[in-house]
C-alpha positions in Angstrom: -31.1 55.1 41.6 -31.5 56.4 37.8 -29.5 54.2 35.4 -27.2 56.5 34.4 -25.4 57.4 38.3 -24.2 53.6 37.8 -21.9 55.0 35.3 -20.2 57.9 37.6 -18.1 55.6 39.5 -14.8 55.2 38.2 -13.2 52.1 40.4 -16.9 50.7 38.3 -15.8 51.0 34.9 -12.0 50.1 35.7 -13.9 46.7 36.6 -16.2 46.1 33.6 -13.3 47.5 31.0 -11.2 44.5 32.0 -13.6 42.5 30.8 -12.6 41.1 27.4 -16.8 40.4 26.5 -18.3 43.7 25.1 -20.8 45.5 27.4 -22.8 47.7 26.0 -25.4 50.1 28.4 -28.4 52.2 27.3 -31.7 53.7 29.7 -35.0 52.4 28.9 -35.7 55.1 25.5 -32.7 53.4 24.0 -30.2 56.3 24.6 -26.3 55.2 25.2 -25.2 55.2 28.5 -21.7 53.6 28.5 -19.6 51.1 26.7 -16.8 48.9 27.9 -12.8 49.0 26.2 -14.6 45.6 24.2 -17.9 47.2 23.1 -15.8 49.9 21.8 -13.4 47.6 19.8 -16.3 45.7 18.3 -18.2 48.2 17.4 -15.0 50.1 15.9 -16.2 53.3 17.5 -14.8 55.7 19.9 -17.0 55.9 23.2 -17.5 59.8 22.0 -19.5 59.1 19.7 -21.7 56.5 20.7 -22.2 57.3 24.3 -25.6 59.7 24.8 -26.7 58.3 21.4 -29.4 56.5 20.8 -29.6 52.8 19.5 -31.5 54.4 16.4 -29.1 56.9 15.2 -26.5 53.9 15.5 -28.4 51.6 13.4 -29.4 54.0 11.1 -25.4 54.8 10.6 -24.7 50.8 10.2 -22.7 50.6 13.6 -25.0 48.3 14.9 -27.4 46.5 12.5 -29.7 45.4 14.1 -29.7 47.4 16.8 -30.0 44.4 19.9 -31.1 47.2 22.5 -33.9 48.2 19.8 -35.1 44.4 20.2 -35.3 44.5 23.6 -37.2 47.3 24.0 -39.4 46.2 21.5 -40.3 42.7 23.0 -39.3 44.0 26.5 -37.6 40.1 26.6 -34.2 38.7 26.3 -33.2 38.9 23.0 -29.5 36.7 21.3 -28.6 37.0 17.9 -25.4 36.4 15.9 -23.4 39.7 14.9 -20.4 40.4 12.5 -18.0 43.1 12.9 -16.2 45.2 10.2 -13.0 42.7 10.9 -15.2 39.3 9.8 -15.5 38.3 13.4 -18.7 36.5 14.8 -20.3 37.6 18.1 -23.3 36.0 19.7 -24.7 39.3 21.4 -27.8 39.0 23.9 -29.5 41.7 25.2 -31.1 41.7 28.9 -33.6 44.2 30.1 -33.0 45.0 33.7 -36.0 47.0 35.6 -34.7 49.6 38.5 -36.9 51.3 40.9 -37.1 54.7 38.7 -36.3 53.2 35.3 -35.2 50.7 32.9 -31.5 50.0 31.6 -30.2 47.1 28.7 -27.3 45.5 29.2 -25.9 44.0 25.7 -23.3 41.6 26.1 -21.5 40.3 23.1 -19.3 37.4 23.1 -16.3 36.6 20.6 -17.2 33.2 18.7 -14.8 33.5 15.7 -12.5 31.0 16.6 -15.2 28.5 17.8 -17.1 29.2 14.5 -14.2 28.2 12.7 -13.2 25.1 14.7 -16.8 24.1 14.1 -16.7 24.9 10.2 -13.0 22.8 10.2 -15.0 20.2 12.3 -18.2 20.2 9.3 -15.1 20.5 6.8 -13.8 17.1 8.3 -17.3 15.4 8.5 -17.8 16.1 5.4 -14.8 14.7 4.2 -14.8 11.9 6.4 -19.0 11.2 4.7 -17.0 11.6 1.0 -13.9 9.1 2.1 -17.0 6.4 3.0 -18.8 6.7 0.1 -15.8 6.7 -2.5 -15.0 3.1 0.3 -18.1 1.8 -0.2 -18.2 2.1 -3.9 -14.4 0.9 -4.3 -15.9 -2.3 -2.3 -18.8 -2.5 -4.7 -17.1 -2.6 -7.7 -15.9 -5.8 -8.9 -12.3 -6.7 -8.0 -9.8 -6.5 -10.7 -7.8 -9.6 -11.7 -4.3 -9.2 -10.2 -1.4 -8.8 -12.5 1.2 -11.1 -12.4 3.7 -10.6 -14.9 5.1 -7.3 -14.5 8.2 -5.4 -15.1 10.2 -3.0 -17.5 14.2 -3.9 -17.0 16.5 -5.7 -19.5 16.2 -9.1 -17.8 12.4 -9.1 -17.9 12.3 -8.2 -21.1 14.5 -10.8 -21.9 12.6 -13.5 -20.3 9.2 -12.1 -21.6 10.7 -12.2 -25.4 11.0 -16.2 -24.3 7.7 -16.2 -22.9 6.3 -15.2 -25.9 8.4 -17.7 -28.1 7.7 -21.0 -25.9 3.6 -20.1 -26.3 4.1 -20.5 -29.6 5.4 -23.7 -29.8 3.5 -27.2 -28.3 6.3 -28.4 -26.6 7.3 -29.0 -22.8 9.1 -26.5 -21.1 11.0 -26.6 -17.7 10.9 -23.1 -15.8 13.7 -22.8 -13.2 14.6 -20.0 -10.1 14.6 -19.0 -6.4 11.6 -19.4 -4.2 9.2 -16.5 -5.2 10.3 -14.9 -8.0 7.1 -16.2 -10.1 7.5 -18.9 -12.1 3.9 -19.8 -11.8 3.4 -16.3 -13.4 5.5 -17.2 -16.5 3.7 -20.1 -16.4 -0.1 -19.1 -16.2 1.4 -16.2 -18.9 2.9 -18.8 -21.6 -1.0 -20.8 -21.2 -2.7 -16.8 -21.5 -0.7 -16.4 -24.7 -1.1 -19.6 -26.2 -3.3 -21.3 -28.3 -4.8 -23.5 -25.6 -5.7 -20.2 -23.3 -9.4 -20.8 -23.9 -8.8 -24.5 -22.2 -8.1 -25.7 -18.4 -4.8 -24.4 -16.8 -4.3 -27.2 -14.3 -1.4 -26.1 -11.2 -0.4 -29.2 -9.2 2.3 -29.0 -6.4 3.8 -32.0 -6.6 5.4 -31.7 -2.9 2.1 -30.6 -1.2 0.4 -34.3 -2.7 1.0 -37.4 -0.3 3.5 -40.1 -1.9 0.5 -42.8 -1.6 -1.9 -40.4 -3.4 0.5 -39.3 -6.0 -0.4 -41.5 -9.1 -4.1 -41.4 -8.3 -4.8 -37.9 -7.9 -2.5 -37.6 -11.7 -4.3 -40.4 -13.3 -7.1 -41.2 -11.9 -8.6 -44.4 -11.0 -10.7 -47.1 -11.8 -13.9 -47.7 -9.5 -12.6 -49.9 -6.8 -9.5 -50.0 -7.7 -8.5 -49.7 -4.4 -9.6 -49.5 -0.9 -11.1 -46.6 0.1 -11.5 -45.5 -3.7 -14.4 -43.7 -4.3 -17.1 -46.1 -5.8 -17.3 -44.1 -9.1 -13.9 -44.0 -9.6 -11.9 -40.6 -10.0 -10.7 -38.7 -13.2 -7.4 -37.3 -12.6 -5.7 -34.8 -13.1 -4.2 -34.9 -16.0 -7.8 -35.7 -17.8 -8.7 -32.5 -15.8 -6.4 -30.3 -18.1 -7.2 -32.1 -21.4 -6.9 -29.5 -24.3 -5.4 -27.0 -22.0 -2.1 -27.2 -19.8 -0.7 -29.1 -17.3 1.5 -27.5 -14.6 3.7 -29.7 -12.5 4.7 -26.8 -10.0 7.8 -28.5 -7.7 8.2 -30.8 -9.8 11.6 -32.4 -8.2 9.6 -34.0 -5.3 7.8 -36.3 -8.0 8.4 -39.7 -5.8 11.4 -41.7 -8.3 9.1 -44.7 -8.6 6.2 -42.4 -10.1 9.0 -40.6 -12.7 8.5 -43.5 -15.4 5.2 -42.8 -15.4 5.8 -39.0 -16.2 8.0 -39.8 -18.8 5.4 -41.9 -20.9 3.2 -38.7 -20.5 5.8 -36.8 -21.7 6.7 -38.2 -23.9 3.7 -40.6 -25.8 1.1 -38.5 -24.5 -0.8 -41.4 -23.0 -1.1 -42.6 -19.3 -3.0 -45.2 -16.9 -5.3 -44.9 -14.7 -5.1 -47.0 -11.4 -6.8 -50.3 -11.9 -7.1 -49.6 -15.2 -5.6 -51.7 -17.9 -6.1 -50.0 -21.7 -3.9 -46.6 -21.6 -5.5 -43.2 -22.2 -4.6 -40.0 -24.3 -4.0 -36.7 -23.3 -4.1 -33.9 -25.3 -1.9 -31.8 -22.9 0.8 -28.9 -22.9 3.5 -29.5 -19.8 5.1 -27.2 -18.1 7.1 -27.8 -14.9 8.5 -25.9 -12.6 11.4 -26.0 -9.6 13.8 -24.2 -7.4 16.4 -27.5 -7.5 19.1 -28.4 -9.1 17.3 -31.2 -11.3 20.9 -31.8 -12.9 22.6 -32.4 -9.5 19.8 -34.3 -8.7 20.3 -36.4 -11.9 23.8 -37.0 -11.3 22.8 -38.4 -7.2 20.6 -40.3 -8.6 17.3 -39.2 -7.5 16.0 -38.0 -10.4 15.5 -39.9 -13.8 18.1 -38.9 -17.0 15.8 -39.6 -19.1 12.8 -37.2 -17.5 15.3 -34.5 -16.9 16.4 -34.2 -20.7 12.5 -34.4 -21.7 11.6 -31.9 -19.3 14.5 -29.9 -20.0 13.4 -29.4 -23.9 13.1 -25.1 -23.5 14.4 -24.1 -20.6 13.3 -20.9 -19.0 15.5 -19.1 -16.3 13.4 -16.7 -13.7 15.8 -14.0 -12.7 15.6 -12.9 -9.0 14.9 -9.1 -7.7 18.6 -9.0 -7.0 19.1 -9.4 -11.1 16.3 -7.4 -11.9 16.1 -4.4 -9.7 14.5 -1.8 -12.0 11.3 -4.3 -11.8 11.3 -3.3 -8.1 9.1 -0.6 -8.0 6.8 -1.3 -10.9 6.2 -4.2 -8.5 5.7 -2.2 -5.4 2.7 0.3 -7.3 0.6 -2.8 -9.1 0.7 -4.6 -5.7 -0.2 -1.4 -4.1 -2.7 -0.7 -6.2 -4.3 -4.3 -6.1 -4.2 -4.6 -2.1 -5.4 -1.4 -1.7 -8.6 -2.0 -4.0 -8.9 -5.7 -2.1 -9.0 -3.9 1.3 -10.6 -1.0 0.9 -8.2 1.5 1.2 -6.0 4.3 -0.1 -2.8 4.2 0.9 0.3 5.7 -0.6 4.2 4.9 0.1 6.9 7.9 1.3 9.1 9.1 -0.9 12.0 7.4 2.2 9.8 3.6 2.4 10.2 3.8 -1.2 14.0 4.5 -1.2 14.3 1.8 1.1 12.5 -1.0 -0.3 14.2 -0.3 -3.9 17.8 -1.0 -2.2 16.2 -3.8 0.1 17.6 -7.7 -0.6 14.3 -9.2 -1.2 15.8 -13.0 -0.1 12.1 -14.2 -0.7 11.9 -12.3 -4.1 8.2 -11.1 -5.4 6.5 -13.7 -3.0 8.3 -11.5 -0.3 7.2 -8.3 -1.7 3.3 -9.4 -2.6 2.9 -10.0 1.3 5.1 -6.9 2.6 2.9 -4.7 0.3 -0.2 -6.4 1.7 0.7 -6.3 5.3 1.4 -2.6 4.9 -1.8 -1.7 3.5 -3.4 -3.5 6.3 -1.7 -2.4 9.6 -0.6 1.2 8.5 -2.1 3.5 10.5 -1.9 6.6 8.4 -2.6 6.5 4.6 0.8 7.6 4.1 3.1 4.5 4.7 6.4 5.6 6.3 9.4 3.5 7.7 8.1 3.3 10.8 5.4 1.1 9.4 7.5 -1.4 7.8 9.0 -4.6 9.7 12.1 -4.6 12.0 13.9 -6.8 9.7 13.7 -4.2 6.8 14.3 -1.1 8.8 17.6 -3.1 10.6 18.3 -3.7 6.8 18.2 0.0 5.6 20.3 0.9 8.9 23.5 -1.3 7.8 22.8 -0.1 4.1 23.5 3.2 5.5 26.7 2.8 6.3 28.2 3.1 2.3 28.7 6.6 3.2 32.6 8.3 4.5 34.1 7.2 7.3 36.2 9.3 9.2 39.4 10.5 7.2 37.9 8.5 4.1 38.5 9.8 0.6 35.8 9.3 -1.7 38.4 6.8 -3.8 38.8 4.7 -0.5 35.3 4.3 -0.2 34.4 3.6 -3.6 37.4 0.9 -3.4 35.6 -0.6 -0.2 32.4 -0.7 -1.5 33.5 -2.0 -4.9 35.8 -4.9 -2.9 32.3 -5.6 -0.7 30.2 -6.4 -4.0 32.6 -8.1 -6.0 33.4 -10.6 -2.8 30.0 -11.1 -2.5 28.9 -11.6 -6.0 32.4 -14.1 -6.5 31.6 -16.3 -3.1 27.8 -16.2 -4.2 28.3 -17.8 -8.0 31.8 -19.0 -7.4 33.1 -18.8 -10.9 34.7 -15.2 -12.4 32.6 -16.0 -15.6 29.3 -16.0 -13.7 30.0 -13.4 -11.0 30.9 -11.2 -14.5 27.9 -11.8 -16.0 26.0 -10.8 -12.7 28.1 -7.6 -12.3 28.1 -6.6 -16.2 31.5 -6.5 -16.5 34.2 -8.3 -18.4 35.8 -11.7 -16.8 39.6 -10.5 -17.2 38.1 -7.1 -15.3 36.4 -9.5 -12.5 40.2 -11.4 -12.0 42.0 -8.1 -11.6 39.9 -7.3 -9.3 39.7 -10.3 -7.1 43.6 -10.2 -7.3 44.2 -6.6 -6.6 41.5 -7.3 -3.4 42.6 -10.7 -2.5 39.0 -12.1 -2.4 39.0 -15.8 -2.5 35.7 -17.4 -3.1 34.9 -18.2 0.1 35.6 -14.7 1.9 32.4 -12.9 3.6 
């Protein structure tokens, strides 16, 4: 059988032209015999004009280039190259050279590999990425990690309380830094030490509630060798000679045992103290600062804490708002902390536009202590780099679920809801700080505006 009678058969070519793969046929001189609907397509050519042709006079008019058939022929092996075609698609083409009984005939078969050419320049694309992203890790890890800024914000209150912080570094004198749990009073105090003239000296944080009772006065003072049992037979320096020329911060400081306040006092205020077993006093050339989340006047007043150390103590007093009173410090907060954990763990992780919508309207009970470790947590267990709600604790997305309802209720003008919302804040903010003075202060507003309120709502202090 001669090449081309396979070719005369109709039911034949209805078979190969379903074929989506390009077939392309030709005798053993090179000379066309048939295409397939596919061949056709790729080679944007009517059948007319390439069947009878030869592979050379196709070549030669850039339909083909090369000319695969012309290969074959030419090595009389099986030849595969990669092809383009006038739309920008890739083909891998082989050629096979078939022998019949009375002659030769090439089949060329070309295959489609755009899309798996582009899935494998994406998947390069991504490897090469993913080869960047390591390095830019590895030299983030490398490089030194920068000191972690404490004392932040931009708002009225902080402000306020850094114009204070500025004015008590200044002056050698014992200062007593009240506020809630977390909201950084060992920043303003490690800040007023930075900006004073003892910054080049020790900065010496004690936690007066984390020290046993027993070991309370030696670990301050010191101790004399074997001045007691168990002492160390060199005897001890304490703390306070620790800090000498630099400052001493009493962190906690209402859970100084009473017995042990007397003591203080003479530090406080002669500057000298004794060491246990010791009986010639020592000086200290110290700066005090303490620090608590108590009521050291209440305190007073029961009787477990000295009158006489609370008024030395209480010489400049320095008030640490909370987040509540200082809510435009919020998100200065959230970026330096982001920003810090991110360079301590490697990573490079950014918050929504919604996490950060929620976390500036969140209560933050635990105050910047509470934020530091949310920030932290989230850089750690975030599983994209973008940090969405879905990353962030139950407890804060229960939070941003009840803050959602100060929107219309059903048949609600927008006066009504204003009203309810206003009633909500102002009961909260009177039961909170009891007094209209202080709940007007909180809110901004005058106390005879506060009264009218609370009379036209009928909050009492105690209401919910």
């Amino acid at each position: 059988m001669k090449a081309a009678d396979l070719f005369s058969h109709t039911e034949f070519k209805e078979v190969l032209n379903v074929i989506s793969d390009g077939l392309f046929f030709s005798d053993g001189t090179g000379n066309t015999l048939w295409v397939n609907d596919a061949s056709e397509k790729i080679l944007n050519t009517p059948k007319e004009k390439l069947i009878g042709k030869n592979v050379t006079e196709l070549e030669a008019e850039n339909i083909m280039n090369p000319s695969v058939t012309r290969l074959v022929l030419e090595s009389r092996n099986t030849i595969t190259t990669l092809q383009s075609s006038y739309g920008g698609r890739k083909y891998i083409v082989t050629g096979h050279l078939l022998r019949l009984e009375e002659e030769d005939l090439v089949v060329v078969h070309s295959r489609d590999i755009t899309n798996a050419v582009a899935t494998s320049d994406k998947l390069e694309e991504t490897e090469r990425l993913i080869r960047n992203y390591s390095r830019e890790i590895k030299q983030m890890k490398d490089q030194p990690l920068p000191p972690k800024q404490k004392f932040i914000g931009s708002g009225k209150s902080f402000r306020d309380l850094n114009d204070l912080v500025e004015k008590a570094a200044g002056v050698n004198t014992t200062i007593l830094i009240t506020g809630e749990t977390g909201v950084g009073k060992n920043a303003v105090a490690e800040q007023i030490h930075e900006l004073s003239d003892r910054h080049n000296k020790p900065f010496v944080h004690i936690n007066c509630g984390a020290i046993p009772e027993s070991l309370f006065e030696s670990e301050l003072f010191g101790y004399k060798k074997g001045a007691f049992t168990g002492a160390n037979t060199a005897g001890k320096a304490g703390l306070v000679k620790m800090a000498e020329g630099g400052t001493l911060f009493l962190d906690e400081i209402s859970e100084i045992p009473i017995h042990l306040q007397p003591k203080l006092l003479q530090l406080l205020q002669n500057k000298t103290y004794l060491p246990v077993g010791e009986t010639a006093t020592q000086e200290a050339d110290i700066r005090i600062i303490a620090a608590t989340n108590k009521d050291l006047y209440e305190m007073m007043e029961k009787g477990s804490f000295r009158e006489d150390l609370y008024y030395r103590l209480n010489i400049v007093p320095i008030y640490v708002p909370s987040l509540k009173e200082r809510p435009e410090d919020i998100f200065p907060l959230l970026q330096s902390n982001l920003k810090y954990f991110n360079h301590l763990h490697g990573e490079m992780k950014h918050f929504s536009s919604q996490v950060i919508d929620i976390l500036l309207n969140y209560e933050w009970s635990g105050n910047i202590r509470e934020l530091e470790n949310l920030v932290e947590r989230l850089v750690v267990t975030s599983r994209a780099s973008k940090i969405t709600p879905e990353d962030l604790p139950e407890k804060i997305q229960s939070f941003s679920s009840e803050a959602a309802t100060y929107i219309l209720k059903d048949d609600e003008s927008l006066n009504e809801a204003m009203e309810r919302i206003e009633k909500s804040i102002i009961s909260e903010t009177y039961r909170k700080y009891k007094t209209t003075r202080k709940a007007a202060d909180v809110l901004g507003m005058s106390q005879s505006g506060v009264m009218r309120r609370i009379k036209k709502y009928g909050i009492k202090p105690d209401q919910q």
